[in-house]
Structures are given as C-alpha cells and as structure tokens.
C-alpha positions in Angstrom: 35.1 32.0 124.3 34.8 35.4 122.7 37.9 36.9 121.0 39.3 39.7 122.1 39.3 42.6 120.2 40.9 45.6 120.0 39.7 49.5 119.9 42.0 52.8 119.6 41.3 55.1 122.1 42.1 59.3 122.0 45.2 60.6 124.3 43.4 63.7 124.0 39.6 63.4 124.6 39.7 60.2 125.7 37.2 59.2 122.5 36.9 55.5 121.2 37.2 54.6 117.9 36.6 50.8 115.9 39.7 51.1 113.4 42.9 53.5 113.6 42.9 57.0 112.0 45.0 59.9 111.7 42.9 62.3 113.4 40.6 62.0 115.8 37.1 62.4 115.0 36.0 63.8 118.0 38.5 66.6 119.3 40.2 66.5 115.7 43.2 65.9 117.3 46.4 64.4 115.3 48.2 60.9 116.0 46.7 60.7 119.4 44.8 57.2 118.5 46.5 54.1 120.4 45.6 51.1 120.1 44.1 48.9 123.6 43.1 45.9 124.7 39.1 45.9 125.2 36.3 43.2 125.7 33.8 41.8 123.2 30.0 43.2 123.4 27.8 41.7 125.6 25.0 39.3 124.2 21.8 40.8 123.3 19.4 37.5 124.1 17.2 39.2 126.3 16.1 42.7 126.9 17.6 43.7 130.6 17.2 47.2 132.2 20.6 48.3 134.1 23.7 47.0 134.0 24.8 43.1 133.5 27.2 41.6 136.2 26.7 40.5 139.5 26.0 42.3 142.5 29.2 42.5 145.0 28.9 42.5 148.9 30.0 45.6 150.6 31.6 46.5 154.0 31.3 48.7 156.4 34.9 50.4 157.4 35.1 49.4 160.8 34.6 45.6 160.0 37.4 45.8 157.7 40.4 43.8 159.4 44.0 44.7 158.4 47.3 43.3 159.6 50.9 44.9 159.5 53.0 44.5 155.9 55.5 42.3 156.9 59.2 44.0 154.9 61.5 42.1 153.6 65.0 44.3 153.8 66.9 43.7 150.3 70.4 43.7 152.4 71.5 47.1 151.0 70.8 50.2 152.9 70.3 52.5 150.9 67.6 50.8 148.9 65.7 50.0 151.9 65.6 53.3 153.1 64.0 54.9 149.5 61.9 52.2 149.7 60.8 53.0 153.2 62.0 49.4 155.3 62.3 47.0 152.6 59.7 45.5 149.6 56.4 44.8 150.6 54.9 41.6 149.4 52.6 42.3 146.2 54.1 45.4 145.9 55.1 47.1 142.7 58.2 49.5 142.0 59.1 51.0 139.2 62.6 51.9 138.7 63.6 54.7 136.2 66.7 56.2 134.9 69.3 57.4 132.2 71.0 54.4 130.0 73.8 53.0 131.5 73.1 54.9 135.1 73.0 51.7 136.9 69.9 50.3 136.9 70.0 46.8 136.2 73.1 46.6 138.4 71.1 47.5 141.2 68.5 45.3 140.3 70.8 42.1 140.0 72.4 43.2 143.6 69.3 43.6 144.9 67.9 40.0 144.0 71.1 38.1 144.7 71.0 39.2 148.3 67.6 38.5 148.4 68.2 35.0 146.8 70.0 33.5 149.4 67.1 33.9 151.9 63.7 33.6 149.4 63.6 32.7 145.3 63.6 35.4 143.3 63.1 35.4 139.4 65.1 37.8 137.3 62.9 38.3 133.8 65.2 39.8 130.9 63.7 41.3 127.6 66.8 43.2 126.7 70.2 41.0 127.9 70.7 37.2 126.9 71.4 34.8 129.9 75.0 34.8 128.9 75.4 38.6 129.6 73.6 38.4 133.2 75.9 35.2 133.8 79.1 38.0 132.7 77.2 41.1 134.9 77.0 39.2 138.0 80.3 37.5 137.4 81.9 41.1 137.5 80.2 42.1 140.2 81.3 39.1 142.3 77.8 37.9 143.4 77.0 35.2 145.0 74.1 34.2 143.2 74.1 30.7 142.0 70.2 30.2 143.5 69.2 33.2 141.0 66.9 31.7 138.7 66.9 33.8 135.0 64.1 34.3 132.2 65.0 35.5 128.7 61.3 35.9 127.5 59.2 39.1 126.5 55.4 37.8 126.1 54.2 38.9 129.3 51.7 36.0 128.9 54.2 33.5 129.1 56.0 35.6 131.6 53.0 35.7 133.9 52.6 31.8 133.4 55.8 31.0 134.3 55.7 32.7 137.6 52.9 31.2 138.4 54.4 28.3 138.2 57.4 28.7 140.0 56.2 31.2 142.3 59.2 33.6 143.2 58.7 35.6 146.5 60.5 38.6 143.6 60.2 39.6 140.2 62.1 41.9 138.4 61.0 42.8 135.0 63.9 44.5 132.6 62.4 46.5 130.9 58.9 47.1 130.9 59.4 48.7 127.5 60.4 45.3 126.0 57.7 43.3 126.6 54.3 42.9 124.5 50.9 40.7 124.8 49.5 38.7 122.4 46.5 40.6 122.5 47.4 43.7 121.0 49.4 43.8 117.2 50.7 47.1 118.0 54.7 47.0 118.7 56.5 46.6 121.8 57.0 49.7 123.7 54.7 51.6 122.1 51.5 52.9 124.9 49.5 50.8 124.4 51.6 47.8 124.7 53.1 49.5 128.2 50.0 49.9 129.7 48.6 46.2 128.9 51.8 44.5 130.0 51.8 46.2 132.7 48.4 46.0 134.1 48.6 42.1 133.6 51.9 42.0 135.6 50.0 44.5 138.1 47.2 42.3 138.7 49.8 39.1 139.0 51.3 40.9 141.8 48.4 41.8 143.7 46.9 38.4 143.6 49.7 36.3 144.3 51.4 38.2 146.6 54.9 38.3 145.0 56.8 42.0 145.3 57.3 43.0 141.7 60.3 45.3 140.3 59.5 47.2 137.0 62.7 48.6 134.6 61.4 51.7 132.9 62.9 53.2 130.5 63.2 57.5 130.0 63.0 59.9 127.3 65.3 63.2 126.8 63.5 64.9 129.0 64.0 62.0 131.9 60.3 61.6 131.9 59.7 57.9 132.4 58.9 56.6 128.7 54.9 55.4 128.0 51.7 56.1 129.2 51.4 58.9 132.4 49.0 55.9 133.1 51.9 53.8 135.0 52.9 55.2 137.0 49.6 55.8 138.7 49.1 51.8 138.1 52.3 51.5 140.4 52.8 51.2 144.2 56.5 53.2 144.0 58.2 55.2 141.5 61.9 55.6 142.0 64.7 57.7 139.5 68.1 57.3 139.8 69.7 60.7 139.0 73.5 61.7 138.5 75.7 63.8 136.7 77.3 61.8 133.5 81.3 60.9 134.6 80.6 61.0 138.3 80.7 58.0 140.1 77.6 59.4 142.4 74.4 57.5 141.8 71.2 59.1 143.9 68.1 57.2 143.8 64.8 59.3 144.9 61.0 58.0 145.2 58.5 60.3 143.9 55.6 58.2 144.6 55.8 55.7 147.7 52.3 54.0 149.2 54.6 52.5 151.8 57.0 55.2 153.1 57.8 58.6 152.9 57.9 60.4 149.3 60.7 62.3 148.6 63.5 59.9 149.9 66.9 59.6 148.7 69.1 57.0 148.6 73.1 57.2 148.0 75.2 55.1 146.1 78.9 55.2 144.6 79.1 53.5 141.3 83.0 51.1 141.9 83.9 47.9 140.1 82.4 45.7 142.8 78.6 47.6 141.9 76.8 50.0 143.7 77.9 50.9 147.3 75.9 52.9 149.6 76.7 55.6 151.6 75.7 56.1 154.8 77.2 59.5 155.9 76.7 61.6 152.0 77.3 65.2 153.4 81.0 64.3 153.9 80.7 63.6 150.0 78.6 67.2 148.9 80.9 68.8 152.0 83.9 69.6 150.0 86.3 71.7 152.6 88.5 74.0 151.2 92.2 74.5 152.8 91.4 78.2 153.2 88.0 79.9 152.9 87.1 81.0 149.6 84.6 83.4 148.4 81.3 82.1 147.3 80.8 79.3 149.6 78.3 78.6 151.8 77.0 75.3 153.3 73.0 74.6 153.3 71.0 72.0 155.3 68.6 70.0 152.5 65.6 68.0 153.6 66.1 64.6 151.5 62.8 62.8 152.8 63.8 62.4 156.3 67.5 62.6 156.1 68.9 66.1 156.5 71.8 66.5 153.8 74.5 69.2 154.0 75.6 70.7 150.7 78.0 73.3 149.5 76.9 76.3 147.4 79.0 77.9 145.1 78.4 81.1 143.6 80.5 83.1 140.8 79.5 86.8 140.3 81.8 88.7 137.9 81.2 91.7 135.8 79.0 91.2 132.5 80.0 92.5 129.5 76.7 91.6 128.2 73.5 94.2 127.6 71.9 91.4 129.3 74.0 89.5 132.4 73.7 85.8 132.7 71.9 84.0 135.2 73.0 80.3 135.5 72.1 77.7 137.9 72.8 74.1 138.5 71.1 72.1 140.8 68.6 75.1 141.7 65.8 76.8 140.0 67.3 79.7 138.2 63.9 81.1 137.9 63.7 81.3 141.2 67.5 82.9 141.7 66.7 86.0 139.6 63.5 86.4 141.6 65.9 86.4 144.7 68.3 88.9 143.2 65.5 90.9 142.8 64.6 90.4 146.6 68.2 91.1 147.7 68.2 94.5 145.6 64.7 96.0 147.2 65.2 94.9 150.7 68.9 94.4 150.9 70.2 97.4 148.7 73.0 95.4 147.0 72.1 95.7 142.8 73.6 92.7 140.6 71.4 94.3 137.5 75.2 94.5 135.8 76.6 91.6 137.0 76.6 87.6 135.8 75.7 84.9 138.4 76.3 81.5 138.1 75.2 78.9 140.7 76.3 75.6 142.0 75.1 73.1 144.2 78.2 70.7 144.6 78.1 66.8 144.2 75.4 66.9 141.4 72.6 67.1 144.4 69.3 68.6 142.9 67.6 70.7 145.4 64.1 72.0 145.1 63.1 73.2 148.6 62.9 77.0 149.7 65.7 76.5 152.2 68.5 77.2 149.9 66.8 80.7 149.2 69.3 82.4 152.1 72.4 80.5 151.7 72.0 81.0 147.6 72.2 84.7 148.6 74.6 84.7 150.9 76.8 83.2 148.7 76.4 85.7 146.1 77.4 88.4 148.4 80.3 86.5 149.4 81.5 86.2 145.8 80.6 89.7 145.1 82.2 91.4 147.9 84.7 88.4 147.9 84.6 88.1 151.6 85.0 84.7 152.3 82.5 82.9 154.6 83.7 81.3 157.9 84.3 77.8 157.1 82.2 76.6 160.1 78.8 78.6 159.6 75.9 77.0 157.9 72.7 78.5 156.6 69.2 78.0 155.7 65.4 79.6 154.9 63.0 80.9 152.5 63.0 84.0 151.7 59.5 86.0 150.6 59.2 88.8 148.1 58.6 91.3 151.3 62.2 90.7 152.6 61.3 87.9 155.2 62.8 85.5 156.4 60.8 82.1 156.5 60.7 79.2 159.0 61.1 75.5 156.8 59.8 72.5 158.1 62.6 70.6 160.2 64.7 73.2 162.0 66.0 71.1 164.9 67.0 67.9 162.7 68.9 70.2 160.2 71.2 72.1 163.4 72.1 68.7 165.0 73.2 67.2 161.8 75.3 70.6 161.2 76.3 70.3 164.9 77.3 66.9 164.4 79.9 67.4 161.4 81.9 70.4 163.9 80.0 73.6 162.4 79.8 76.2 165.3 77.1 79.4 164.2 74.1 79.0 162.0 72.3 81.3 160.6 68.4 80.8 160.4 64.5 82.2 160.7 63.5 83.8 163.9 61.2 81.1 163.9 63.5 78.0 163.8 65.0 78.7 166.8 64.5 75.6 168.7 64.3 75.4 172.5 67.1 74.3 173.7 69.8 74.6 170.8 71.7 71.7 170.3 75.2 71.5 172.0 77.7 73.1 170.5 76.7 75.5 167.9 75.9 79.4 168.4 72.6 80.1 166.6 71.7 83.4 164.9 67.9 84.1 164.3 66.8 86.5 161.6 63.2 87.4 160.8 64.8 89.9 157.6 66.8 89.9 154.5 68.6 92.8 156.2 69.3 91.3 159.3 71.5 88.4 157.9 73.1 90.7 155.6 74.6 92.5 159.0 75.3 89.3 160.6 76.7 87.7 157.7 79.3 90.4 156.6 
C-alpha cells in the first residue's frame, strides 16, 4: 500500500503546496501554510479520459426511507434540553468553554448516568486515570461501570472503540490528540482537523454518539480550524461570569433541535445542578423599588427567561460621557439614546450610562431595546419602576415600537411569577391576554414614555 504523504495547504487562498514555506506562493500570504493529511497520486499505467473511481448508484428522494432518531436522555435536564431530547446515536457534540468552567465535570456526570443503563467510554488526553478516579470520587458518582482511556493517538483511540464498542464517547480534549499521519504537533490545525474527521467518520459508521472537548482562545472562539465545527452535528459553550457559581450552556449549532438553547446549571460541591425555574435566579427583588430597574422577557431558544436590567446614569465630568454595557451590545445602546433623544425628547449627550443585565445572562435579541430605555429614564429621573411591571420590544430608528417573535409565551411566563402590567408593541397584543396581568400596547417611543412615567 501506498504511503501517505503529506501537502501544506494555504488558510488564505486555499493553494497547495509540496514542502512548507513562509509565504505563500500564490496569494503571498505569511504563515498561513498547514500541514494536512492527503493521498498518494494515482498510477499512470494507462491513458484514461475522466475521472478514476467507480460509479455510485443514485436515488430518487421519494424512495429514500427514513426512521425516527431514537434519544437517549443523559438523566440531567438541563443537558437534554440544549441538546434538544437527549444524544442521538452517531451524533457528534462539541463542547466548548473557559478553563476550569466545568466542562469535564459535566462530561463525567453526563456518562456516569448514562453508564448505568448503556457502556460508555471516557477517552482522556489531558488527566491520568488517577485524577478522574479523584473527580468522580468528589463528585460522589456512582460510576464503577465507567470504563476510562488515557491515550492520545486517535488511531489507537479509534481501534479501541471499535473494539469495545461504547454506545458513548467522550473525547477530552480534541486539542490533545494527534495521528500518526501527520508530524506536525498536537493541537496545531492541521492535527484538529485530521483527528477529528477520523473520530467523525467513527461515529457516523458505527453508530456510537460522540462528545468532543474543545478547547477556546482569549477571544472564547473555539481553538483550531473554523473547519470543526462545520464537521460537527452540535456546538455547545458554556458561558459564565468568573466567581459566580452560574454555569449557562448554549448550542449555537444543533442538526437535532432548536439553535439557540440554553441550559442552566449551578456549579456546588456535589457538580453541576440544573435549574429548572432560572428567572427566580436573574429575578433579584428589591425590598423597596429602586431606580433603574426594569424586568425584560428574553427568548433563550424556546424557554422565555425573565431578567433584571439595571441602569446607572449620573452626570459626566468627561468632554466625552461613558457608555458601558454588560450583557448588551453597547453599540446598540448609544444608537438607542440617540432614538430616545429624537423621538422621546429626553438628551443624555452629558450624561454617563452604564448598563447591566443581572445574573451574567448575555442577551442579544432586540427585545431588551424598551426595557434598556426605560431603565435609563428611571435612573435619570430616579423614579423607581413598579416592582410588578415587565417590559419588552424593539425599537426602530423612526421611534417605533416593534413586535418580537413570541409575545404570548413571554406574558404567561411574567404572569406566572405574580407581575400584573406589561408594557409591549401594539402588535403583541395577544387575543385573549393571559389571566392576571393588565397589558399596555404601544406602537411609539413616546407612548411608553407617558405610560411609563
């Protein structure tokens, strides 16, 4: 059999190249030749016209037969919501995150409930087998049945799955393993994308449900080639604030459920715990009302979220005021000021603003654009807001006020938690209002100004 040889490809132009260089000779690019994995040259016995290989049979789309993915839950909540019901068999997740955020304690929860039930095969490349023996010893897990790899070749990795076939594999860290078919070092892109496109194809063919450690850079990009995580079925992050015990896992690619989802967990000595009800957690109710506060509905996925807003705005003594934000695009704050002073008439141009959501939550939606305002009004005016109102929708550059997807979800999960007036678009006024809370519809800036002062 031929040897396998390998070529250096351009991260820029995409050019390919014999033996490594410093630039590329194509775009002229620097540094952006990494090494890969490709196949020896066909023979040249005989002159052929076309392409060698053989010819595959096609199908026509309605004779393709299908059945329901049978789930497997992983017996914590949380988890099998992101994940949309449970792991799929021959699926592939990857799992990213800050060091120390929690992600191998998930992942060791994770397999010994599911150890009890099905064999699962827990692949180190970082830990020894003592220290996973000590983790799941702190943790208090009953997971004798967990069967335990210390290996990084992801040939013999692959070989000994295949041997003793585990219905899950979790691979910590994707980072740490190599094959023996490239010379370049583990971790570096090349390496990433070869280990795991053989542990890809492993999963695919035999079936088993496959969970990838990926490690992050500063930026909390997931470390590697962009290249995996296209190669991947689901990409989950875990996000939280360093020194809080809230850990928030979120996919931002899912095959098998809904993107966008967002999982709960509280880091305590026994692991991670989920939480089912987290708005009582973001919900942080004052024993009086304070200026500056204002509670939001947030779309997480599928699960409506209510969060607290808190807004500072004191006088600047800066030629040019501060505008923080935390948990919201500050970007998109200043625009809003801007908004509020057109087609509100209140000015902030001398004063600072700073922004919170509470509980560490990131939200990205339009939603919070009224609320975010509304809670800057309250602290400038420092009129506090009635402890039992709740806000939400976008706000456009003409002064209107903007329906969001999910109106009725977000006013019975209010309703539910005792909130009694809402304040929302025209549009989102559903028909008929939940039980129990008085809704306000606005189609302007202006009009929830009046109704909110």
């Amino acid at each position: 059999m031929a040897k396998t040889r390998a070529s250096y490809v351009c991260t820029a132009c995409g050019a390919v190249s014999t033996k490594w260089a410093g630039q590329c000779a194509d775009c002229e690019s620097w540094n952006t030749l990494e090494e890969t994995a490709s196949a020896p040259p066909a023979g040249t016995g005989a002159r052929t016209v076309g392409y060698a290989g053989n010819a595959q049979a096609i199908s026509r789309l309605a004779d393709v037969t299908y059945s329901e993915d049978s789930r497997t839950p992983t017996g914590i909540g949380e988890l099998d919501r992101v994940l949309g019901g449970g792991l799929v068999p021959g699926s592939v997740t990857l799992l990213g995150g800050d060091p120390g955020i929690g992600k191998s304690t998930l992942l060791i929860q994770t397999l010994a409930a599911l150890s009890a039930q099905q064999p699962g095969l827990y692949v180190s490349g970082e830990e020894s087998m003592q220290q996973i023996k000590l983790r799941a010893m702190r943790l208090s897990l009953a997971a004798d049945d967990m069967q335990l790899l210390a290996e990084t070749c992801v040939e013999r990795i692959v070989a000994t799955a295949q041997k003793h076939t585990p219905s899950t594999l979790v691979i910590d860290s994707i980072q740490t393993i190599y094959s023996d078919a490239l010379q370049s070092a583990p971790g570096s892109v090349a390496q990433v994308r070869e280990s795991a496109a053989q542990l890809v194809r492993f999963a695919k063919q035999s079936g088993v449900a496959l969970l990838i450690v990926g490690h992050v850079t500063k930026e909390g990009q997931l470390a590697g080639p962009r290249v995996l995580e296209h190669m991947v079925d689901t990409v989950l992050y875990f996000e939280g604030e360093a020194g809080s015990r809230l850990r928030m896992v979120r996919s931002v690619k899912n095959r098998f459920g809904a993107v966008n989802e967002l999982g709960v967990f509280a880091m305590e000595e026994s692991g991670l715990i989920g939480i089912n009800n987290p708005s009582a957690i973001f919900l942080s109710r004052h024993d009086e009302p304070v200026s500056g506060s204002v509670i939001m509905s947030v779309m997480e996925g599928t699960r409506p979220l209510l969060v607290e807003l808190q807004a500072l705005v004191e006088d600047s003594h800066l030629g040019n005021p501060r505008r923080l934000a935390v948990g919201v695009d500050g970007a998109r704050l200043a625009m809003l000021l801007a908004v509020m002073h057109r087609h509100g008439g209140i000015t902030l141009h001398d004063q600072d603003v700073y922004l919170n959501a509470v509980g560490g939550v990131r939200i990205a939606e339009t939603a919070a654009d009224l609320p975010m305002l509304l809670a800057c009004l309250s602290s400038l005016r420092d009129r506090p807001a009635p402890q039992d109102l709740i806000a939400f929708g976008e706000i456009g550059l003409a002064g209107e006020v903007r329906p969001v997807p999910n109106g009725l979800d977000r006013l019975r999960t209010a309703a539910k938690h005792g909130f009694k007036r809402a304040i929302v678009p025209l549009r989102n006024l559903p028909k008929p209002a939940p039980k129990g809370i008085e809704l306000v519809g606005v189609s302007r800036l202006s009009e929830a100004i009046d109704h909110f002062v």
